[in-house]
C-alpha positions, -999 to 999 in steps of 0.1 A, spaced: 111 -182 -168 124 -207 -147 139 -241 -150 131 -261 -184 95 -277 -179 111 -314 -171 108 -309 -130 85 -332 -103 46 -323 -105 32 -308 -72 0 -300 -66 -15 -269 -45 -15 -288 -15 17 -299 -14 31 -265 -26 7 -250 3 28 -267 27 56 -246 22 45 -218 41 68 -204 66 98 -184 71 121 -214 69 105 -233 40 83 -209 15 74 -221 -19 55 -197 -46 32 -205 -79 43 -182 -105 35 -189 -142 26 -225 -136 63 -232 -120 70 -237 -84 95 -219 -67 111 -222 -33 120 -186 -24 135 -194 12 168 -184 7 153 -151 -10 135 -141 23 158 -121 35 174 -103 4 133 -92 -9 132 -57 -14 95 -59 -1 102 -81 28 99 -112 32 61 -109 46 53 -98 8 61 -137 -2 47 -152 25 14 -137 21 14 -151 -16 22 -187 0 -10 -212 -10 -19 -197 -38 -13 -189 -77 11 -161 -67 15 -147 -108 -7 -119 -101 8 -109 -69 44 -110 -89 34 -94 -124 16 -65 -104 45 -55 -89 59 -53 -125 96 -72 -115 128 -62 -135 141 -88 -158 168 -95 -134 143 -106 -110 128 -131 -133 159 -142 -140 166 -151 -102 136 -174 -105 156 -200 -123 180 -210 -91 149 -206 -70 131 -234 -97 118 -266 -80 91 -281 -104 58 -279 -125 18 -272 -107 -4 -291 -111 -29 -267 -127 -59 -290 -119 -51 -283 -87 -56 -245 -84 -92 -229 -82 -104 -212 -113 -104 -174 -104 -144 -159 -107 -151 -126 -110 -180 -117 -90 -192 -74 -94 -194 -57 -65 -223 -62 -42 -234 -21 -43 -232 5 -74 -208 29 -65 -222 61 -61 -202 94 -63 -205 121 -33 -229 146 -40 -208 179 -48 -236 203 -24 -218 226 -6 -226 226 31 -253 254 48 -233 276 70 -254 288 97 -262 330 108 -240 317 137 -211 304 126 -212 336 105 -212 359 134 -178 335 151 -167 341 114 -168 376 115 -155 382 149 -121 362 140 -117 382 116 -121 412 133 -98 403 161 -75 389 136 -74 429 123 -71 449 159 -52 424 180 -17 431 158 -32 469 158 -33 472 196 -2 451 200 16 480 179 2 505 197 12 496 230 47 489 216 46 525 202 32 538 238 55 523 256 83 538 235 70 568 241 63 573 277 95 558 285 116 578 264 137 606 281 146 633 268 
């Protein structure tokens, strides 16, 4: 994936330098990668690549699971090798609390909410029942005959 293995040796640093809209380089696979002229053309947008500036972007790349056209692409963008010395290993360090599921207790409905509870419902019943029969009243006293 990109260029034959024979390019210049850069390390982090130097790769890390390359970090703006006009001159972005990426660490994918070991390979360096100036993506400038990309920017634009990103389906993600061009903030996607330069928050994976400075840094071994592989993960950031292979999560987004990239066609093979998109790998291909890599080989114009190819500029040389990292120098894996100079990228931090990556430690896994667990998370600082267990997670703990919510509890599935349902919550206490008070004797008052009850009573509001019941008395929506109850309006929700008569206020269409009145509503008809003033419409039918209406209809009725003002009817000639």
């Amino acid at each position: 994936m990109g260029g034959d293995g024979g390019g210049k040796v850069y390390t982090l640093a130097e790769v890390s330098q390359h970090n703006t809209s006009k001159d972005c380089w990426l660490v994918i696979h070991g390979k360096v990668y100036d993506v400038t002229k990309f920017l634009e053309d990103h389906p993600g947008g061009d903030e996607v690549l330069l928050t994976s500036t400075g840094k071994d972007a592989t993960e950031d790349f292979e999560d987004v699971g990239h066609s093979t056209g998109a790998r291909k692409m890599l080989d114009d963008l190819y500029v040389g090798e990292i120098d894996k010395s100079t990228i931090p290993e990556k430690k896994y360090t667990p998370p600082a609390t267990k997670y703990t599921p919510p509890t599935t207790k349902q919550p206490q409905i008070s004797s008052q909410d009850k009573t509001s509870d019941c008395i929506v419902k109850l309006l929700q019943f008569l206020v269409p029942l009145i509503v008809v029969g003033l419409a039918v009243g209406v209809r009725i006293y003002t009817k000639t005959e």
